[in-house]
N, C-alpha and C positions, 0 to 999 in steps of 0.2 A: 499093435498100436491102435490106440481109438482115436478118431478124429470128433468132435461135440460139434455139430450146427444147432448154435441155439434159435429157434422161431416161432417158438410162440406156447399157448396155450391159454389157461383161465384164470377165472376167479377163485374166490372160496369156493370149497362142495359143500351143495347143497346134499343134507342126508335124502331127501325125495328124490334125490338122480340118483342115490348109488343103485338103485334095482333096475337103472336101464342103463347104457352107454352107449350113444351113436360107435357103429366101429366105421372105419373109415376103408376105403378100398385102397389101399396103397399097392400100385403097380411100377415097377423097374422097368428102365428105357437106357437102353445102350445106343450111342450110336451106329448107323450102318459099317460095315468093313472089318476088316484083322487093324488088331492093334499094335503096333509095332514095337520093340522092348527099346528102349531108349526114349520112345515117343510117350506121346498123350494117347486118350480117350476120355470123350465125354460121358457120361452119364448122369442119370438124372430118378426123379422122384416125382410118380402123378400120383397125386392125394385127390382123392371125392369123397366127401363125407352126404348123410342123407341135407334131403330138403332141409333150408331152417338152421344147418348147423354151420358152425364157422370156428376157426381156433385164433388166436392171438396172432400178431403178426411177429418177427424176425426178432424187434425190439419192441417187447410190452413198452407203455407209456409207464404202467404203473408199477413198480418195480415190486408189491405183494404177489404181479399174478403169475403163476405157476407157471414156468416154461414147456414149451416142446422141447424134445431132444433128438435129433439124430446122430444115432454114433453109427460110424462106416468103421469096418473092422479089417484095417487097409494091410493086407498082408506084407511080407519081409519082402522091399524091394520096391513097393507102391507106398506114393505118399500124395495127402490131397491138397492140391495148389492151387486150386480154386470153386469158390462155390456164390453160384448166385440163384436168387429169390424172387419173390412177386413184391410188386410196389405194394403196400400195405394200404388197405381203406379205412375209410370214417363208418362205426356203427355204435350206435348210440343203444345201451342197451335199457331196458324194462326199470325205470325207478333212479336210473344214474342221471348225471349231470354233464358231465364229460364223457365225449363220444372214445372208442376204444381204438386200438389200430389192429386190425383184423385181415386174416385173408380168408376169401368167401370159402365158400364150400367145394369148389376143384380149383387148386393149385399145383405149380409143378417147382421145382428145387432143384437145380442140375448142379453139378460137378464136374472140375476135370482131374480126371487122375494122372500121375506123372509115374509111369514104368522106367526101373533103372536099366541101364543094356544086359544084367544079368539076369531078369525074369527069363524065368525059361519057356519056351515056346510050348504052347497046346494049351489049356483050357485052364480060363483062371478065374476064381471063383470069389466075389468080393462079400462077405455079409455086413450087410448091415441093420441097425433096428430104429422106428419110429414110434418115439415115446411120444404121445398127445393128449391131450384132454380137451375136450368136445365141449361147445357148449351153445346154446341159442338164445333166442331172445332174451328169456327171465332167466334163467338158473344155467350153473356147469354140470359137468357128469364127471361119472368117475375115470381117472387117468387109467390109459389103456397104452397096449405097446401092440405093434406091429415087426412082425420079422420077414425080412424081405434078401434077397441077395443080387447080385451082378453075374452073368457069364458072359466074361470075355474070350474071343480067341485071341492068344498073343503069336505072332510070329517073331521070330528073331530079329535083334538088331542087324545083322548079316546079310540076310535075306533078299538077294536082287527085286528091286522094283520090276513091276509088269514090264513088259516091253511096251511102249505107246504105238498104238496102230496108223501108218499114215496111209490106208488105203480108203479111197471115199466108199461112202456108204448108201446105199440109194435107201432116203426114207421117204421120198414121194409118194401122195394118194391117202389113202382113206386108212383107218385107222379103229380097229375097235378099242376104245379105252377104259381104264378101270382106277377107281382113287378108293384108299380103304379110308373107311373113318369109322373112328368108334367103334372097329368090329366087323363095320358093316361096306359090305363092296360095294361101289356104284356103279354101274357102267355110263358110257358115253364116248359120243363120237369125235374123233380129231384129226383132221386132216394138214397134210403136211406138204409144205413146197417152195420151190427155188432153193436158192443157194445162195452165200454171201449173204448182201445187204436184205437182198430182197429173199431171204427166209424166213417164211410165215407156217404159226401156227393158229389152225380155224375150229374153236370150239361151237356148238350149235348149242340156239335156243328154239327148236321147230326150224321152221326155214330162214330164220334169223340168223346171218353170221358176225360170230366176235372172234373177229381175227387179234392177234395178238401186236403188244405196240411196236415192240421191238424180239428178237431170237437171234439166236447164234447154234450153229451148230460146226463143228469140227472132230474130224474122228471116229465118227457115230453116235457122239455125243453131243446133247440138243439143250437149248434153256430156251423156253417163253417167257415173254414178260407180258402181265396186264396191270401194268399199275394202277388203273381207275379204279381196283377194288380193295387191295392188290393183292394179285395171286401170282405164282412162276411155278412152272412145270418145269421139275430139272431130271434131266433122264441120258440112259446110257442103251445103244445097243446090244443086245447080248444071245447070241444062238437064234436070233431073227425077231428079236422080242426088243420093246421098248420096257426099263428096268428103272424106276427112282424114287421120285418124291413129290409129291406137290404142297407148296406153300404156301399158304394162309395165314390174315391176319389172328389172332387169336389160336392158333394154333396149341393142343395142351402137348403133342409129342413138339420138342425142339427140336426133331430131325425130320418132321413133316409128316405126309400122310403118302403111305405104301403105293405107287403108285405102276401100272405095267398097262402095256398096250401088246397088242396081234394085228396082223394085217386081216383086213377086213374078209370076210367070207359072207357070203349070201347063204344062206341056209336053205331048203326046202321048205316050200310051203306046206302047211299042215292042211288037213281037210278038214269039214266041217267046224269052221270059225261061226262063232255065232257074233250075229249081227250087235255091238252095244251103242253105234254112232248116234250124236244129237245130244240130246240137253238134258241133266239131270239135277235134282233136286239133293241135297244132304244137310240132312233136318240134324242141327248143333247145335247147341247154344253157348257162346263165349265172352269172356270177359268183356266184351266192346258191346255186348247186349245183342249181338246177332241173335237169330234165332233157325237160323240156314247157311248154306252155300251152295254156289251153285257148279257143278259138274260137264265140263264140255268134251267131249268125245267126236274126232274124228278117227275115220276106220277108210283101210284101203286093202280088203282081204285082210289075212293075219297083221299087215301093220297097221297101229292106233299111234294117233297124236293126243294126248287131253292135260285138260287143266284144271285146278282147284279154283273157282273167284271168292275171293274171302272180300268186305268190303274195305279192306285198302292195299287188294291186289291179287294176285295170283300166283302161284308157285312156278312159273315158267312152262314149256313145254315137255310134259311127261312122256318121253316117246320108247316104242318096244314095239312086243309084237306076244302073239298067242303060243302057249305051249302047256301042255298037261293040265286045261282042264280052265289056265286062267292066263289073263293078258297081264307079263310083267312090263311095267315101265319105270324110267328113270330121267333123271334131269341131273346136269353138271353143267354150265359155260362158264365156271370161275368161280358161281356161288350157288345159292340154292340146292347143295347137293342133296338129292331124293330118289326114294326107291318103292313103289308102289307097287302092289298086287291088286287086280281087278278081276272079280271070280262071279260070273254070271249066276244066280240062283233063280232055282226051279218056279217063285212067284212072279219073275220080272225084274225083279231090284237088281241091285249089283253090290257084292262085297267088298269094300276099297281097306285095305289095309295098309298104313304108312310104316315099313319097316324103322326099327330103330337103333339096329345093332345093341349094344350091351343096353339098352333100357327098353321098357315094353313097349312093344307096339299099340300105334292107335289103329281104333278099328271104327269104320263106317257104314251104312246105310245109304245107297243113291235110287231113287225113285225118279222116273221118266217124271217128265218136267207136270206134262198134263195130267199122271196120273195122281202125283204129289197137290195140284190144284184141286182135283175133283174127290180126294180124298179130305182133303182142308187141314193140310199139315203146312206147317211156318214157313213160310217165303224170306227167300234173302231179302238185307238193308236196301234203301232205297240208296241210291248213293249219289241222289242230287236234294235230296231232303236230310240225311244225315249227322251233317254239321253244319251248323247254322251261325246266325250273325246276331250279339247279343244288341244293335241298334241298328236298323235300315239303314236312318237317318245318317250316321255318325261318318266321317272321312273314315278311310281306312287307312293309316298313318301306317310307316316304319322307316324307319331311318339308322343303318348297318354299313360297315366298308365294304369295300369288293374285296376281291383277291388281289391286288395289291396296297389295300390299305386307304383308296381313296372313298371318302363315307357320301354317301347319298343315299337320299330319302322323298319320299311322294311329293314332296312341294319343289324336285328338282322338274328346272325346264323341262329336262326330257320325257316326264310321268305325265308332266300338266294337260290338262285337254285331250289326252288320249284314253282308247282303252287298256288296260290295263289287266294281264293275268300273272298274277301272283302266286306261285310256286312253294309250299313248303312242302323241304325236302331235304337230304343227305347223300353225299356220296357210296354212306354205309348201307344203302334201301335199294334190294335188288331192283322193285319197282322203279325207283326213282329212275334209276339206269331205262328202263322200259318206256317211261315217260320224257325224257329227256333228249333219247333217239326219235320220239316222235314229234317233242316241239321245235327241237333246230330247225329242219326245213319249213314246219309252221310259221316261224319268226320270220325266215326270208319270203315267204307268199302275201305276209301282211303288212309287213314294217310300212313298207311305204303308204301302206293309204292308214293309219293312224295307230296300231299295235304293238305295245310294248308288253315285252314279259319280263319279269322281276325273278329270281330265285331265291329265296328264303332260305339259306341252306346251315343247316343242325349238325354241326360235325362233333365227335366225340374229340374231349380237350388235347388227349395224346396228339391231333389232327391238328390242331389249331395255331402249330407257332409256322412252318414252313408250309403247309398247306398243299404239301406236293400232291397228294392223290385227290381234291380238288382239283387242283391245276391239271392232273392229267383224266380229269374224267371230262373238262371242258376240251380238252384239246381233241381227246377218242371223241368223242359227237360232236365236233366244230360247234359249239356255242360261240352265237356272237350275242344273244342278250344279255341283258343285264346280272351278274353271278354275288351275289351279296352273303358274308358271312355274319349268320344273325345269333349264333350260339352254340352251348351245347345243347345234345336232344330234351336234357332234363326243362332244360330253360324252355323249353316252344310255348307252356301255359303263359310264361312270363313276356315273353318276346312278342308274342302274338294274339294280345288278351280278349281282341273283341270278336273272336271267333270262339261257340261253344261248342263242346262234344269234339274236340280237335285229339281226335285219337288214332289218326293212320296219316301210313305215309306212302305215298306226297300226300297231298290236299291242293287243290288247284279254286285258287279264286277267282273270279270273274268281276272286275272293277270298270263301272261307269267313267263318261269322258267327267261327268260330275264327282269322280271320286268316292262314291259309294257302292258298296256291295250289292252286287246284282244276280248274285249265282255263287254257290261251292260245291264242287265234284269233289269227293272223299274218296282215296285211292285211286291206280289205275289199270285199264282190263288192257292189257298187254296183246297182241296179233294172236298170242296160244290161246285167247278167250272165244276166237273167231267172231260170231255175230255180236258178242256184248263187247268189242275190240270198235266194228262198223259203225256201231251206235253209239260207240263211248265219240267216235271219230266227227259223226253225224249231227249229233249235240255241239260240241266245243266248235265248229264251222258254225251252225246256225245261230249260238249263242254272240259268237263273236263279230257274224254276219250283224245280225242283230243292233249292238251294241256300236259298230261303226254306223251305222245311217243316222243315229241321232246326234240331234246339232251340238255340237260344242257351246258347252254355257260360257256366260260373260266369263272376265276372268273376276280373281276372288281377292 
């Protein structure tokens, strides 16, 4: 029996595609477990096509253009009862007039299969094929097919359910952890404790803990919740091993990402660790016009802490330790997951390699801070000159609702005559999260003698009707100032016009009792920064020092 998922594909072919054809990576995803005959399984379909290319969505608008096809070749006894899709985007292609409905270049397509109680138990083998045709900006390519399959294990309808274990399970203490994505393992640490209500789980960012908002655990089986980003750890003990998933937004597998822990072991130290600690240079250049980064390394024997500061933030706390030759570190507390290599070379420099599991790795160059000076290789952004204000002069206006709907804006009482730091930012912005543990208690040192903070916050539209992970990312850093919803990210040019060069995030502005721009900090250097963390700290005190001792103008 064939099953037809129509979703998409192109235009006319163009004869100058047919002598190329993007092929697409198309990889099969079964859910975890035995599937049971009488029962379901999910499965599913991850498409990546290269850079630049994209296929039609589910339903063309325009009924000439050539569909996708997937046929599932659902053997005697399975049949497909359900199939769902990606929401379809707006892409306007080279010469048209009307934008297309397309899904970008990694999509996923799942399915549930319906097994009848006569499938017979042991290894079941579903094929299926994916018909596509590719296409980019200006032109389509030639239709291409994909053959792909399913292996299921089926158990019998029959077959006694496990027996559920009610003896408690001691998962107290430290934790070595591991989340796969993309191929690529991460490690990191998580520690585990109480029971009942009071069961937490404490993922690290350096010596930064983000304990989880809510968990449950029963049976030897555990879920964390962190909705401010949102992530959940769901996992099962198994032979002394934590065993599941972790979930993420944007997730491409829908059964999540691999995820296993070991109880913590100390290792042996290794001899001869060379020294990499202090401050390093990595001469880049990127999109935002940088033309550096800067590199901070702490070391205690074989274990290192370091951080990347790019100028609207840093990659969290990259921590590990020395072994063959090179210091591996990694970062996970919910996001940012990363896995670096750092390999000392024979001139001094350091070779920093960003693993990328199934895509290439980037590779870097870090040069000691003073010898990168005396060399006269590019210096990081300045990141108080950065972004600028396209009029001194001018009010700094906005006016946006809060989270629950009530709208205020700079001419409200509560802005007038004070200082004022204004926050643009997102819940989806690891940094933001960095900056945001730092200004709550900022708020409560200054409120009283004249400081308000505003938050500008950019949420993506999926975010915007219930606003719960908002709501729960104020709640995890007890914000009491002011939380105002000014957009989506795309909107910030529009939402926030008289600021230039507005290309990271957060961006922290510095507003007079006069209502004018006195200061913009572009990004922020997070505690893994260490001294650029003190001085980011040292600045926003003195600036805001500052700006309180002058008189409050007339009113207006």
């Amino acid at each position: 029996m064939l099953f037809h998922l129509i979703s998409s594909a192109a235009l006319a072919l163009s004869l100058t595609a047919q002598a190329y054809a993007p092929k697409a990576d198309v990889r099969p995803l079964v859910a975890s477990g035995d599937a049971r005959a009488g029962g379901t399984v999910r499965v599913a379909i991850e498409v990546e096509l290269p850079d630049g290319v994209h296929t039609q969505a589910h339903t063309p608008r325009d009924p000439l253009l050539i569909p996708t096809l997937l046929e599932i070749e659902a053997p005697a006894g399975v049949t497909v009862s359900e199939l769902v899709y990606p929401e379809p985007k707006d892409f306007l292609q080279t010469g048209q007039t009307e934008p297309l409905a397309v899904f970008d270049r990694r999509f996923v397509i799942s399915a549930t299969l319906t097994l009848d109680r006569a499938v017979p138990a042991g290894r079941l083998v579903v094929p299926a094929h994916l018909r596509y045709q590719a296409c980019d900006a200006s032109m389509c390519f030639t239709p291409a097919r994909a053959d792909l399959r399913w292996v299921i294990r089926v158990i019998a309808a029959d077959t006694p359910a496990p027996a559920q274990r009610h003896e408690a399970v001691d998962l107290d203490g430290r934790w070595d952890a591991a989340v796969t994505i993309r191929g690529l393992e991460i490690p990191f640490r998580l520690d585990l404790s109480g029971d009942g209500p009071g069961f937490t789980g404490t993922l690290f960012n350096g010596e930064e803990a983000q304990t989880s908002s809510s968990a449950t655990r029963e049976n030897g089986s555990i879920v964390l919740r962190y909705p401010h980003y949102p992530m959940n750890i769901v996992a099962e003990e198994k032979n002394g091993a934590l065993v599941g998933r972790v979930e993420m937004k944007d997730d491409k597998d829908p059964n999540g990402n691999p995820f296993r822990a070991v109880r913590h072991v100390t290792g042996a130290a290794p001899s001869d660790v060379p020294d990499v600690a202090g401050s390093w240079i990595i001469p880049h250049e990127t999109n935002k016009g940088e033309k550096a980064w800067r590199f901070i390394v702490k070391q205690s024997g074989a274990e290192v802490q370091a951080a990347i500061l790019r100028v609207d933030g840093d990659t969290g706390a990259l921590t590990g330790r020395y072994a063959n030759g090179s210091f591996i570190v990694s970062h996970f507390d919910g996001t940012r997951p990363a896995l670096v290599l750092i390999t000392p070379n024979a001139d001094g420099t350091l070779r920093i390699v960003q693993k990328a599991g199934d895509r290439p790795d980037s590779e870097y160059v870090a040069y000691r801070a003073d010898a990168a000076l005396a060399q006269g290789l590019p210096q990081p952004a300045d990141y108080g000159t950065y972004t600028t204000v396209r009029d001194a002069n001018e009010i700094f206006a906005f006016r946006f609702p809060d989270v629950n709907g009530n709208v205020l804006s700079n001419e409200d009482p509560k802005f007038r005559g004070k200082v004022v730091l204004a926050i643009v930012t997102g819940t989806w912005c690891p940094n933001c999260h960095d900056e945001a543990r730092y200004l709550a208690p900022l708020y409560r040192q200054y409120r009283d003698r004249g400081l308000e903070i505003v938050a500008l916050d950019f949420e993506e539209p999926d975010q915007q009707g219930q606003l719960a992970r908002a709501k729960a990312f104020i709640a995890k850093y007890g914000i009491e100032y002011t939380y105002l919803v000014a957009g989506a990210p795309a909107e910030r040019a529009e939402k926030v016009p008289q600021l230039l060069n507005l290309n990271t995030w957060p961006a922290t502005v510095f507003v007079g009792r006069d209502g004018r721009v006195r200061g913009i900090h572009a990004g922020f250097a997070a505690p893994a920064t260490g001294e650029f963390h003190e001085q980011l700290k040292a600045e926003f005190t003195s600036t805001i020092e500052r700006l309180l001792a002058e008189e409050t103008p007339a009113a207006r």
